[in-house]
VMD Tcl script that builds the backbone (N, CA, C; Angstrom):
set m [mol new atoms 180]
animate dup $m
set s [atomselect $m all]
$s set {name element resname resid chain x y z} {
  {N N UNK 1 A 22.372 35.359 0.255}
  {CA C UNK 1 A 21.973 35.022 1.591}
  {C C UNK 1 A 20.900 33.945 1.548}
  {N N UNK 2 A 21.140 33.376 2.671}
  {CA C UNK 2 A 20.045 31.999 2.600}
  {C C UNK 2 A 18.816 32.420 3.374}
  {N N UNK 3 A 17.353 31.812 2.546}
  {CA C UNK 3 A 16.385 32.319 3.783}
  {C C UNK 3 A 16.221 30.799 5.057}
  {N N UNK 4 A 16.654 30.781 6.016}
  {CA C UNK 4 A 16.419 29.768 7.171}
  {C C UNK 4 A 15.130 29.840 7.729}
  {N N UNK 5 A 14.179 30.707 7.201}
  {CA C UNK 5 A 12.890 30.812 7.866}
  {C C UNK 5 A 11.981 29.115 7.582}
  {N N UNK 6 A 11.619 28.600 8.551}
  {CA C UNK 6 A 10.628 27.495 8.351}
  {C C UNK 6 A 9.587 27.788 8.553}
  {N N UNK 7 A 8.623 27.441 7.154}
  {CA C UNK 7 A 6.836 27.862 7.685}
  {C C UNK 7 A 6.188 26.064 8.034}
  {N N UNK 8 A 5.909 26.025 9.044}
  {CA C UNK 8 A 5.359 25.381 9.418}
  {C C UNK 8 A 3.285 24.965 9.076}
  {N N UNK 9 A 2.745 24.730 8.925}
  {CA C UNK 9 A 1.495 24.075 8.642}
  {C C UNK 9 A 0.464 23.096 9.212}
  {N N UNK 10 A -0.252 23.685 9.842}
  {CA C UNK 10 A -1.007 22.367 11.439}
  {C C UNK 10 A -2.122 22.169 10.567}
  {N N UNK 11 A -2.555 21.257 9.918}
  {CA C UNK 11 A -4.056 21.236 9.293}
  {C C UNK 11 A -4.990 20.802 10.549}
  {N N UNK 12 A -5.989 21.407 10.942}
  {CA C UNK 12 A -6.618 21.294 11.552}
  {C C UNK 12 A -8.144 20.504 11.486}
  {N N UNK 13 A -8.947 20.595 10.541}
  {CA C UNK 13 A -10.083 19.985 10.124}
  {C C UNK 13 A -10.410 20.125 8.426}
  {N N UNK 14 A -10.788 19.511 8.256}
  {CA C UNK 14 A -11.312 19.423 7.035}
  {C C UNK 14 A -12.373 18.840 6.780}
  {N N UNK 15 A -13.080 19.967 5.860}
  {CA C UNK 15 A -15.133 19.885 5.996}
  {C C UNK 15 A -15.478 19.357 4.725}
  {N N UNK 16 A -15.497 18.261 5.051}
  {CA C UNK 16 A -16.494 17.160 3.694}
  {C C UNK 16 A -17.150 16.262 4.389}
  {N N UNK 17 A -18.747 16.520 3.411}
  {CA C UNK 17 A -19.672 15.573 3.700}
  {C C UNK 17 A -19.601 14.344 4.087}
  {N N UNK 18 A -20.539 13.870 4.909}
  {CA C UNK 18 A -20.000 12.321 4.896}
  {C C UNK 18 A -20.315 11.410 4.179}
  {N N UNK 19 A -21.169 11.550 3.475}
  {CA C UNK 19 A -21.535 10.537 2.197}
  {C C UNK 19 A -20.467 10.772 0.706}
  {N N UNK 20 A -19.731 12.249 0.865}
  {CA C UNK 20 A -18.947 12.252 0.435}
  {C C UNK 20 A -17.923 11.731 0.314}
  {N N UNK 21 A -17.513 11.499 2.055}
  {CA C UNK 21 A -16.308 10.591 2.576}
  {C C UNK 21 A -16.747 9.152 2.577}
  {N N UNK 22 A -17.965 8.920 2.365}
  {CA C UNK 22 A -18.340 7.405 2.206}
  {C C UNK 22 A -18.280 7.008 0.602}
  {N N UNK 23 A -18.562 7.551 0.073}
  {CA C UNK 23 A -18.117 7.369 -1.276}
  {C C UNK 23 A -16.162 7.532 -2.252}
  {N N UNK 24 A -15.833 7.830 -1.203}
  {CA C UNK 24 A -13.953 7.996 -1.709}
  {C C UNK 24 A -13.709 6.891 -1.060}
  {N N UNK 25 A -14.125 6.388 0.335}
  {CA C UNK 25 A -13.369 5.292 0.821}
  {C C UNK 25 A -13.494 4.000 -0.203}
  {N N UNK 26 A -14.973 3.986 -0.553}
  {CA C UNK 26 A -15.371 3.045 -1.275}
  {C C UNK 26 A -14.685 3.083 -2.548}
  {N N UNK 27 A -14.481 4.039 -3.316}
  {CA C UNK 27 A -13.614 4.073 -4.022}
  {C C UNK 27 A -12.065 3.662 -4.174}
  {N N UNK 28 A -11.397 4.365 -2.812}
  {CA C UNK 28 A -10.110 3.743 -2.500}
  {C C UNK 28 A -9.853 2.342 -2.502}
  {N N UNK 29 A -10.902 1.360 -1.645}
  {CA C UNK 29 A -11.012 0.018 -1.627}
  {C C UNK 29 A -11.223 -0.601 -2.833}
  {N N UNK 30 A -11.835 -0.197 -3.568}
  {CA C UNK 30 A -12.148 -0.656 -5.258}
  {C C UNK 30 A -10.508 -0.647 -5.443}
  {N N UNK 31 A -9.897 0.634 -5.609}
  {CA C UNK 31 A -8.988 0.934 -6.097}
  {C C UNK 31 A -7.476 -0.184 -6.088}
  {N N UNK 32 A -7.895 -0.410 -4.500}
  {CA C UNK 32 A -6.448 -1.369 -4.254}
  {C C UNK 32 A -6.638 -2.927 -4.174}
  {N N UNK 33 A -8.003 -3.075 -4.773}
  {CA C UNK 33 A -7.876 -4.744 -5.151}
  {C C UNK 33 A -6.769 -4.549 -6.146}
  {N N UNK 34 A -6.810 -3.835 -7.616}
  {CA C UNK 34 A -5.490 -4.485 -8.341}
  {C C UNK 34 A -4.356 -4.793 -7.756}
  {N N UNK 35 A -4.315 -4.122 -6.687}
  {CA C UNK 35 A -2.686 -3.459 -6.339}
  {C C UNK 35 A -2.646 -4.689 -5.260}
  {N N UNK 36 A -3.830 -5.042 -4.790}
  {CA C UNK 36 A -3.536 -6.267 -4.306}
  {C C UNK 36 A -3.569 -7.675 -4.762}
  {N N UNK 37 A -3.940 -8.013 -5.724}
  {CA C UNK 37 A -3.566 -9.149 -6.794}
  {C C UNK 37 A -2.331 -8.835 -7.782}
  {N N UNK 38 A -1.653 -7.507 -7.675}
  {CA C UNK 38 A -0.399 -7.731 -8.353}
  {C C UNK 38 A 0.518 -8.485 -7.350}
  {N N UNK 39 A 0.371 -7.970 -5.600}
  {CA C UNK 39 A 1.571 -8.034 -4.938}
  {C C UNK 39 A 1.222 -9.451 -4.762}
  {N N UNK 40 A -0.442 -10.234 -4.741}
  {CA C UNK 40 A -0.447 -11.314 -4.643}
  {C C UNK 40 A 0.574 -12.380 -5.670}
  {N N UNK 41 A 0.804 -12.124 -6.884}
  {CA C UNK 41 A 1.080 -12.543 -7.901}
  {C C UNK 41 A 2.716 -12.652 -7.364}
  {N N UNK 42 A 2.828 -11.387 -7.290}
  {CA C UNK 42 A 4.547 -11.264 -6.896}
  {C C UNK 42 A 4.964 -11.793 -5.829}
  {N N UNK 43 A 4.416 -12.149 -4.629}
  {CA C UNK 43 A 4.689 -12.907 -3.260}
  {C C UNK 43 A 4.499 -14.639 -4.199}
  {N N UNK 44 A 3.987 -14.933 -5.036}
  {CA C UNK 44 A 3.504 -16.371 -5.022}
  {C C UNK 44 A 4.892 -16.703 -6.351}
  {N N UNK 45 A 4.989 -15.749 -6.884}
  {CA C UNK 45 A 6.295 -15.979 -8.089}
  {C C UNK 45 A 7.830 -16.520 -7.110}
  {N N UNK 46 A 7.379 -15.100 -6.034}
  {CA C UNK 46 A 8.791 -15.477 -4.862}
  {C C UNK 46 A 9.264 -17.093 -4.175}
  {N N UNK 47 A 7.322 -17.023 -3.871}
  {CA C UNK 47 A 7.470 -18.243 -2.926}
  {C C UNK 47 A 7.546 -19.644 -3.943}
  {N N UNK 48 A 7.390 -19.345 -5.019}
  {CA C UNK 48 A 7.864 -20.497 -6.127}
  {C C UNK 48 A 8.878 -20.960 -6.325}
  {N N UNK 49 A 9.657 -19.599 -6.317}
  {CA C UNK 49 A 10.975 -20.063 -6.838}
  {C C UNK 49 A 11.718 -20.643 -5.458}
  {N N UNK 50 A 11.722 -19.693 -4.368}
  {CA C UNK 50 A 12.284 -19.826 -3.007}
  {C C UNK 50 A 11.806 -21.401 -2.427}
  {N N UNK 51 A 10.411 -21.574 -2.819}
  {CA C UNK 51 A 10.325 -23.417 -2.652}
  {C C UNK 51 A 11.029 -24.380 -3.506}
  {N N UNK 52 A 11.684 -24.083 -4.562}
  {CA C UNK 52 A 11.962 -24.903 -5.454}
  {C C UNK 52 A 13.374 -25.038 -5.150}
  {N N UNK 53 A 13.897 -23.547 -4.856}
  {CA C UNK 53 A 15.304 -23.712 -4.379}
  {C C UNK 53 A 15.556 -24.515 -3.217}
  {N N UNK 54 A 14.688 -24.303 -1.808}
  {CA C UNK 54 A 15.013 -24.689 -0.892}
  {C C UNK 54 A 13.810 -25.866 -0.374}
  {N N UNK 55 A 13.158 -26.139 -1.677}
  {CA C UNK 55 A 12.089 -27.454 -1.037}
  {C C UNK 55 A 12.572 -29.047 -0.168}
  {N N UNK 56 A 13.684 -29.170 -1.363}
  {CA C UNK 56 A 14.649 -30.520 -1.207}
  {C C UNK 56 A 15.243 -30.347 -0.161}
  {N N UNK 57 A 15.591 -29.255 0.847}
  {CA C UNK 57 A 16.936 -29.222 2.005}
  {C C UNK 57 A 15.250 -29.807 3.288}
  {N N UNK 58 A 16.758 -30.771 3.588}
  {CA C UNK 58 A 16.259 -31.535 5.038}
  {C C UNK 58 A 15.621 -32.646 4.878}
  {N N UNK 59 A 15.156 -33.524 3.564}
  {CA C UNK 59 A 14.987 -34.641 3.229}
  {C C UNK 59 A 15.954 -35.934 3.532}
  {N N UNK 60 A 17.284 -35.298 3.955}
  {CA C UNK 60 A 18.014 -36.764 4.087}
  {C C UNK 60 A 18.699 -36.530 5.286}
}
mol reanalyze $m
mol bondsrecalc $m
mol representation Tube
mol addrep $m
């Protein structure tokens, strides 16, 4: 037999300091410079190639 019961879960608050929470954000932001100079890297590889392919159209 199957159980069909769904438990459901409302989180309601959650109690952390705020210098606590000022110190994770700051952390998080540290965190996603890499992640934002990889995707930088990878948007500029795209737009390299995608200019090179399509730089020359509309010159003549």
């Amino acid at each position: 037999m199957e159980n069909n019961n769904i438990n459901e879960v409302n989180i309601v608050d959650i109690k952390m300091p705020f210098w606590s929470m000022v110190i994770f954000m700051v952390k998080a932001a540290i965190a996603s410079i890499p992640a934002f100079i990889i995707l930088a890297i990878i948007f500029t590889v795209v737009n390299l190639i995608l200019g090179g392919i399509f730089g020359g159209m509309g010159r003549y």
